[in-house]
TORKOL-4160 file (C-alpha; in steps of 0.2 Angstrom, whole numbers, padded with zeros to 4 digits, m for minus):
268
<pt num="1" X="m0104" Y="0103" Z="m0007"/>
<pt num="2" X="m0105" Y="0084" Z="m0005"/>
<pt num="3" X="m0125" Y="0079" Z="m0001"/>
<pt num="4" X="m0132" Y="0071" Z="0015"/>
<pt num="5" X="m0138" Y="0056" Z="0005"/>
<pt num="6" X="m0117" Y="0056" Z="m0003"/>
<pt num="7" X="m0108" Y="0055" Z="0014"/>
<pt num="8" X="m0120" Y="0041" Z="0019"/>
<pt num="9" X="m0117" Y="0031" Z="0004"/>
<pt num="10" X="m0100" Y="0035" Z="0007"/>
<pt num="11" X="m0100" Y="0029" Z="0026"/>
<pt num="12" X="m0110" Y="0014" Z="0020"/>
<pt num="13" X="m0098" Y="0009" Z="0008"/>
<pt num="14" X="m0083" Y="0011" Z="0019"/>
<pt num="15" X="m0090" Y="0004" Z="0034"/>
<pt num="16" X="m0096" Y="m0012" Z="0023"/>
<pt num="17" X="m0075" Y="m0015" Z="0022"/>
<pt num="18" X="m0069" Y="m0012" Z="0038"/>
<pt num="19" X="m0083" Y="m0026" Z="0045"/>
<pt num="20" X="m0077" Y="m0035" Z="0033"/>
<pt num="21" X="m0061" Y="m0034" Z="0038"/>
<pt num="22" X="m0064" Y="m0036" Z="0056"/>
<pt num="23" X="m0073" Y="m0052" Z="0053"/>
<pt num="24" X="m0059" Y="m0060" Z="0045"/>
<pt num="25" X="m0046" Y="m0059" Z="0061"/>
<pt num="26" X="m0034" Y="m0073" Z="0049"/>
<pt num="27" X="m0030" Y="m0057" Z="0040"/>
<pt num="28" X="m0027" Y="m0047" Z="0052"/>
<pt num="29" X="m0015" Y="m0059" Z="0059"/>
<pt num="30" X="m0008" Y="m0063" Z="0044"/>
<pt num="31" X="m0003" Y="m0044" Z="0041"/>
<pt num="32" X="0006" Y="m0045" Z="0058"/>
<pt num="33" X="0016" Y="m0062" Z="0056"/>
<pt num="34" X="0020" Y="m0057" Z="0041"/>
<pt num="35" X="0031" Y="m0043" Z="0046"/>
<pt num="36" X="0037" Y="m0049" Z="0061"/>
<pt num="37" X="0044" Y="m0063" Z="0053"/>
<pt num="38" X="0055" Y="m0054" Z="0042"/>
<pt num="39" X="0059" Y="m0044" Z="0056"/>
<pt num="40" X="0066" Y="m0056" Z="0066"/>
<pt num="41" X="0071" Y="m0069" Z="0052"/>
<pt num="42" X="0078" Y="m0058" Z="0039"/>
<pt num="43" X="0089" Y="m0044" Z="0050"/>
<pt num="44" X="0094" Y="m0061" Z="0060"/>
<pt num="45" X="0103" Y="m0066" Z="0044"/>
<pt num="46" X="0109" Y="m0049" Z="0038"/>
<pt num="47" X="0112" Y="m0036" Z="0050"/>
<pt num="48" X="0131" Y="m0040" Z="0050"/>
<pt num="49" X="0129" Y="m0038" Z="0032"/>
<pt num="50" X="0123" Y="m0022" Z="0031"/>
<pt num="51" X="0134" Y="m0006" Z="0031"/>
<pt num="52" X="0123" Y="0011" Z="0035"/>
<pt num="53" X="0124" Y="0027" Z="0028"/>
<pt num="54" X="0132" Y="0043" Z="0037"/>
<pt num="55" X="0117" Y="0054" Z="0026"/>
<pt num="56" X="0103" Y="0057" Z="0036"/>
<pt num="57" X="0091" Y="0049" Z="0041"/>
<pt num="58" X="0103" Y="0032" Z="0042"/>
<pt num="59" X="0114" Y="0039" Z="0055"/>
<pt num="60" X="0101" Y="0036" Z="0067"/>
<pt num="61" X="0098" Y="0017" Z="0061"/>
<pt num="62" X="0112" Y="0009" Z="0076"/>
<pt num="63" X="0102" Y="m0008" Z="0069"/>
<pt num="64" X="0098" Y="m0016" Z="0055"/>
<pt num="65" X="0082" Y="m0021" Z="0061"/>
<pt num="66" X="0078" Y="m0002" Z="0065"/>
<pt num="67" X="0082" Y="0003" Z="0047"/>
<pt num="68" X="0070" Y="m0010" Z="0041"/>
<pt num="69" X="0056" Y="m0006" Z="0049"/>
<pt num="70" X="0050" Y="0007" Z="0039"/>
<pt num="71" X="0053" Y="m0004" Z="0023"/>
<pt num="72" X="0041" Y="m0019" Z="0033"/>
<pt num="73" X="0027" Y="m0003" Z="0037"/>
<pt num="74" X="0030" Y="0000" Z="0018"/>
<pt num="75" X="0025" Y="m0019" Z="0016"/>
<pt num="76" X="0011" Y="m0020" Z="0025"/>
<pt num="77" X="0001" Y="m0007" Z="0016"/>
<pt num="78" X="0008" Y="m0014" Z="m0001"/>
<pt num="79" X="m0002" Y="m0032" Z="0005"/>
<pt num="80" X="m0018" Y="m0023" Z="0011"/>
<pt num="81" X="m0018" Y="m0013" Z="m0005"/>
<pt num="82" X="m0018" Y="m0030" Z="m0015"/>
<pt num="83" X="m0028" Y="m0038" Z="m0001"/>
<pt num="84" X="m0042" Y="m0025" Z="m0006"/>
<pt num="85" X="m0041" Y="m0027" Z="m0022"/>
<pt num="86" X="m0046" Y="m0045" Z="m0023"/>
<pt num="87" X="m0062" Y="m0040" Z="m0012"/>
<pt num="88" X="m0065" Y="m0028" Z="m0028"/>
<pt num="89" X="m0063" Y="m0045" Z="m0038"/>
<pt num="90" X="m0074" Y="m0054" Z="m0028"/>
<pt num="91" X="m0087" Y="m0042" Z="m0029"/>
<pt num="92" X="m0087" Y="m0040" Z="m0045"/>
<pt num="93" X="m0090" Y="m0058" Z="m0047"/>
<pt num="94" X="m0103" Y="m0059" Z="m0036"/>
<pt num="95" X="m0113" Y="m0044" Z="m0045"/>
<pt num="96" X="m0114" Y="m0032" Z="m0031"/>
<pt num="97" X="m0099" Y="m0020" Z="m0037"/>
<pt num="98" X="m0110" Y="m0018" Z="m0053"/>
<pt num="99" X="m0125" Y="m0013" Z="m0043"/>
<pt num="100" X="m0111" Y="m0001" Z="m0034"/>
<pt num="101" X="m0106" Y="0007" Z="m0049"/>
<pt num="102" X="m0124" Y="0011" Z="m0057"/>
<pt num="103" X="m0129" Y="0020" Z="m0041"/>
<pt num="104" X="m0135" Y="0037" Z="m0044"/>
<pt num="105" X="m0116" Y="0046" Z="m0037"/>
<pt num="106" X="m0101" Y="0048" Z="m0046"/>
<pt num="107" X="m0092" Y="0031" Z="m0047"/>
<pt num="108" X="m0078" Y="0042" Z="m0042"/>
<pt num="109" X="m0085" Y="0043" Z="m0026"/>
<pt num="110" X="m0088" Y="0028" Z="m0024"/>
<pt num="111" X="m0072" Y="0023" Z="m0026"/>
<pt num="112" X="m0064" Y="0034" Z="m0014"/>
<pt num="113" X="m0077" Y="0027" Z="m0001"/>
<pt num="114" X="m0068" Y="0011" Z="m0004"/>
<pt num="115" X="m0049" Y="0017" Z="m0004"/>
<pt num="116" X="m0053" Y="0028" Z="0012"/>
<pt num="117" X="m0059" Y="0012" Z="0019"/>
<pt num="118" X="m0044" Y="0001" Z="0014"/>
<pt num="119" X="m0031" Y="0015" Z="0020"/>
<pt num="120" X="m0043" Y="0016" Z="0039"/>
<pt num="121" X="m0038" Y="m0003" Z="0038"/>
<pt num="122" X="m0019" Y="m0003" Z="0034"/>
<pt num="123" X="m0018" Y="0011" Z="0047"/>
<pt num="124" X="m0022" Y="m0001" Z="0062"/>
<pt num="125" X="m0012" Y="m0015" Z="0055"/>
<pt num="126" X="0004" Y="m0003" Z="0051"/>
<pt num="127" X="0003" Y="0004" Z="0073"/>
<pt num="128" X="m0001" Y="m0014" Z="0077"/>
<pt num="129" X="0015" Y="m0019" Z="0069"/>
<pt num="130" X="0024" Y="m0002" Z="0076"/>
<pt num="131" X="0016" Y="m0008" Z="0095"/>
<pt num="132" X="0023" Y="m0026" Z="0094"/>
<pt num="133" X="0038" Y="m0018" Z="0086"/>
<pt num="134" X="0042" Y="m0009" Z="0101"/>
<pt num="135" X="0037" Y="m0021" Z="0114"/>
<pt num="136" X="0052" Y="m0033" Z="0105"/>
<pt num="137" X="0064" Y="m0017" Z="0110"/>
<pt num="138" X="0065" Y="m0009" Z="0092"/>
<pt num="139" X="0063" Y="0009" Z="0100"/>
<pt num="140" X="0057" Y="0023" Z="0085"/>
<pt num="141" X="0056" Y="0040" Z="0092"/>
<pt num="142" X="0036" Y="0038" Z="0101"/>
<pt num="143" X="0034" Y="0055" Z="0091"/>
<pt num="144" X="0037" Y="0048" Z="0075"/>
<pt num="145" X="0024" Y="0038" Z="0075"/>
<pt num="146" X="0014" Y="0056" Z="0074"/>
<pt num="147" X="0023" Y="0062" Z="0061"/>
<pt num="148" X="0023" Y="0048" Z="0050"/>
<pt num="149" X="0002" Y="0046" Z="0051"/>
<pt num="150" X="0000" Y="0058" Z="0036"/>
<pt num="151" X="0014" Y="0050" Z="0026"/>
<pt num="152" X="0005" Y="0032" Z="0029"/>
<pt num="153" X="m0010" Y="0041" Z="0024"/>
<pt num="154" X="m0005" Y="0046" Z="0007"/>
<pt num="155" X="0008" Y="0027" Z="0005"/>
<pt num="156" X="m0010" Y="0019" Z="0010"/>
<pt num="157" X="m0020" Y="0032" Z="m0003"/>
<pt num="158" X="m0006" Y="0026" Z="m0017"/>
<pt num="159" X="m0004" Y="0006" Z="m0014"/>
<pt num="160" X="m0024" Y="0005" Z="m0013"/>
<pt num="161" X="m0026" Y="0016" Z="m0029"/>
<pt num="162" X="m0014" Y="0002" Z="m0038"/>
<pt num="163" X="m0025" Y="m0011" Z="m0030"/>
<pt num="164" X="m0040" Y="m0002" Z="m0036"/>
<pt num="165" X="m0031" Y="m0002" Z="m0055"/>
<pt num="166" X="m0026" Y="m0019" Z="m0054"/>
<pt num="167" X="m0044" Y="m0025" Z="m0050"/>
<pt num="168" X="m0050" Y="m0018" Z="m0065"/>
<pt num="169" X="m0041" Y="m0028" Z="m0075"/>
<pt num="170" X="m0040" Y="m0044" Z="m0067"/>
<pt num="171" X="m0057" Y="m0053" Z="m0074"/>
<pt num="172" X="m0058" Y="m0069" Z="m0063"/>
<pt num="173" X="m0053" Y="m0071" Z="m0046"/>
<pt num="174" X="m0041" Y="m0087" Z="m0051"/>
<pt num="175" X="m0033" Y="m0076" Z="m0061"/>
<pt num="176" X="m0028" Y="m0065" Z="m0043"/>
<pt num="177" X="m0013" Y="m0074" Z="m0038"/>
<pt num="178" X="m0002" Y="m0073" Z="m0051"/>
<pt num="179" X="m0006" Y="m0056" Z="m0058"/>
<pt num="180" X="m0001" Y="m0052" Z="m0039"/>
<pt num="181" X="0015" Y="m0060" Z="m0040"/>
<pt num="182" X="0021" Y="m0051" Z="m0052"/>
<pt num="183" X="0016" Y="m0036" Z="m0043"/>
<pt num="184" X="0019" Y="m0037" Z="m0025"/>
<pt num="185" X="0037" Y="m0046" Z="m0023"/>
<pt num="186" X="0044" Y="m0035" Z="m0039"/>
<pt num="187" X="0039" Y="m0020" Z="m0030"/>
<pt num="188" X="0045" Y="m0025" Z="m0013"/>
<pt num="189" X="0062" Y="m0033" Z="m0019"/>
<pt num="190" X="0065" Y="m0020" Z="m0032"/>
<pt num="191" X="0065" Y="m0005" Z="m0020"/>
<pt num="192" X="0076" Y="0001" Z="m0003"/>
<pt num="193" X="0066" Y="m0007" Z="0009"/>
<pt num="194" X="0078" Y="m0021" Z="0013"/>
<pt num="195" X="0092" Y="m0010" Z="0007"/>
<pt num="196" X="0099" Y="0008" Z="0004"/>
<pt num="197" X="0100" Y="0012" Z="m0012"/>
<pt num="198" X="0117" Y="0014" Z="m0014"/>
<pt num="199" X="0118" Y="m0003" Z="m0009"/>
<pt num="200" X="0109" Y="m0008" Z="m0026"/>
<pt num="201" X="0121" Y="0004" Z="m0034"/>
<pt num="202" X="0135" Y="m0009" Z="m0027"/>
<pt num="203" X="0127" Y="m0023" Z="m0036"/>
<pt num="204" X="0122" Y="m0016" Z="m0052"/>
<pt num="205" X="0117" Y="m0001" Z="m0057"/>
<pt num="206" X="0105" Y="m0009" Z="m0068"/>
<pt num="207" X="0095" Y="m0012" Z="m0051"/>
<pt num="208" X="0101" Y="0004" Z="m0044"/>
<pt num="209" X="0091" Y="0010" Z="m0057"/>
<pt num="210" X="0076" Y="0000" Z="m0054"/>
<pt num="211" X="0075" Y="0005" Z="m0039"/>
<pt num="212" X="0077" Y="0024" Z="m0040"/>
<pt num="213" X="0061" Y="0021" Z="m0051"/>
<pt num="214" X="0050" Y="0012" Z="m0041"/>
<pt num="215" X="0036" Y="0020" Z="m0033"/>
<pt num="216" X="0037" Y="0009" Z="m0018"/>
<pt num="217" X="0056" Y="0015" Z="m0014"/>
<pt num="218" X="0049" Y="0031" Z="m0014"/>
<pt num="219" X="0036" Y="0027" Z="m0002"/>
<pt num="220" X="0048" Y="0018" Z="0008"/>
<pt num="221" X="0060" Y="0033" Z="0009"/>
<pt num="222" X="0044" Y="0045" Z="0014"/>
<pt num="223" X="0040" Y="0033" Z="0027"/>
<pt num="224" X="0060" Y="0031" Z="0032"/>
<pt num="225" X="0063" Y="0050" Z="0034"/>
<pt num="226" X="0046" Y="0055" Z="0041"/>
<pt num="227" X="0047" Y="0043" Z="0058"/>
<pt num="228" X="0061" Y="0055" Z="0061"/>
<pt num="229" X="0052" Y="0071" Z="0059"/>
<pt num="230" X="0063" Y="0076" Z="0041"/>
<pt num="231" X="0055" Y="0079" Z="0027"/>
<pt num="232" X="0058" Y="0070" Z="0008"/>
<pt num="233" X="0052" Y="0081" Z="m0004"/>
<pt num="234" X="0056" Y="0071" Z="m0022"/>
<pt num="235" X="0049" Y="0055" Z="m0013"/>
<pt num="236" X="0033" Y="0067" Z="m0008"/>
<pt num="237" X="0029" Y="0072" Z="m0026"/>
<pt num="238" X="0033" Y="0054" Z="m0031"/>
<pt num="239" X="0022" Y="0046" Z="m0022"/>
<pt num="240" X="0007" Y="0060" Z="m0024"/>
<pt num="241" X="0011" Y="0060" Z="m0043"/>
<pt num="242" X="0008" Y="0038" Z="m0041"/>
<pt num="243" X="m0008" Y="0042" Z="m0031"/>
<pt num="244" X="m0018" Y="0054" Z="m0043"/>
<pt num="245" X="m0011" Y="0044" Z="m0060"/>
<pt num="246" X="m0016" Y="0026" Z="m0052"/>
<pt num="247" X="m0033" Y="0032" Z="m0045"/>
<pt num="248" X="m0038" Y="0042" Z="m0060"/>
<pt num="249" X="m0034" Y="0026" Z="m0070"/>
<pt num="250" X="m0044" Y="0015" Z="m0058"/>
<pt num="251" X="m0058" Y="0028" Z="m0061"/>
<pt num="252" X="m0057" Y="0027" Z="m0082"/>
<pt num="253" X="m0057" Y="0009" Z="m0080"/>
<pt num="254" X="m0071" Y="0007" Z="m0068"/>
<pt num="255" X="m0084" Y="0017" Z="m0078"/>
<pt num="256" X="m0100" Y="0007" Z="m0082"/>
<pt num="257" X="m0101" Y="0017" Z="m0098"/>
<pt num="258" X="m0085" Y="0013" Z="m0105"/>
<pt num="259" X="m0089" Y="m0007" Z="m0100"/>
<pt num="260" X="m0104" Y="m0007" Z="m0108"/>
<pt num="261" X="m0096" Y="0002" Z="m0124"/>
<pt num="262" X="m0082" Y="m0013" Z="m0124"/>
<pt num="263" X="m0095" Y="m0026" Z="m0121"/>
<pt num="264" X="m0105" Y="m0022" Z="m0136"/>
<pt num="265" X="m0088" Y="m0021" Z="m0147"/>
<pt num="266" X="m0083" Y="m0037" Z="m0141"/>
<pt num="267" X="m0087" Y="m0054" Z="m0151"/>
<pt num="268" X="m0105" Y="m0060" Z="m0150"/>
């Protein structure tokens, strides 16, 4: 059983990243904007475009802009994720995520406090979205947005575990934005958020392919099918397969063991 002293270091930790969050209102806006402007810009351009599947749950998708919703909830929590991750940069640079990780708690732990605190975040940002979504006459069955909250939960849990790997990797914060350009729009482009994958397979299969692969697609799919109450096994184990792999590599790569083993192998 978890001690007294764990849970509060725990809520301490997370609490610490959802102030931060809170005090930063430009990102908060920006994950709404963000969204919205693909909503509106993107489905202008290409609902006409789009043909919709007669497999379920695309039946239900009378609009193109209804069928990208999920892929634009998908997004959201994908920019959060990497969002997060920077604030792991940061720290690190500033000195205070090594104080973190010598604490006398497993840095497992720790870790978790901080990707239970980034998925908190992406929670409000994805209803917010789904709110404003509504209010501009996208109409989502009001019960899905019950059903999907423990989809979002494990999507959020596997987009902040690959924030919380690529942070580990990422040495200088400069280095940030283009290690995260070839991680965000390659995830979000290269899956069935914009399209269904048999659209892909129209193109090429090469990106049919691709996309079958993708983690994101997959937490797309989870995502699509849940706001309508079905259920996607395959994309399920996918995305909980993703989740334990990146978080248990964020772990290996975070302990302060390990770092101090590589430090003293590497050139004086």
């Amino acid at each position: 059983m978890i001690s007294h002293h764990a849970w509060t270091a725990f809520w301490g930790v997370a609490k610490r990243e959802v102030l931060r969050f809170f005090r930063q209102r430009e990102r908060f806006l920006a994950a709404l904007v963000r969204p919205l402007v693909w909503l509106v810009v993107f489905a202008a351009g290409f609902r006409a475009a789009l043909g919709l599947s007669i497999e379920p749950p695309y039946q239900t998708y009378t609009t193109y802009e209804v069928y990208i919703v999920p892929g634009l909830m998908g997004m959201v929590q994908l920019f959060n994720g990497m969002q997060s991750s920077l604030s792991m940069v940061y720290d690190r640079e500033m000195g205070s995520m090594r104080l973190l990780l010598t604490a006398p708690l497993p840095h497992w732990f720790l870790l978790l406090a901080k990707l239970s605190a980034g998925v908190f975040v992406s929670l409000l940002q994805v209803y917010a979205f789904l709110v404003i979504t509504r209010a501009y006459g996208i109409h989502l069955p009001l019960e899905g947005f019950l059903y999907v909250l423990p989809l979002l939960i494990l999507t959020g849990l596997m987009l902040g575990a690959l924030g919380l790997l690529l942070s580990s990797v990422i040495t200088q914060i400069e280095n940030f934005a283009g290690v995260m350009n070839f991680v965000i729009f390659p995830m979000f482009f290269l899956s069935t958020a914009l399209y269904p994958l048999w659209k892909m397979a129209e193109s090429s299969p090469v990106l049919e392919r691709i996309c079958a692969f993708n983690p994101f697609s997959h937490a797309v799919e989870l995502l699509r099918f849940g706001l309508y109450g079905q259920f996607n096994l395959r994309s399920l184990l996918v995305v909980g397969a993703c989740t334990g792999v990146f978080f248990l590599a964020a772990v290996w790569s975070y302990n302060p063991s390990r770092r101090f083993r590589l430090t003293r192998a590497g050139p004086a």
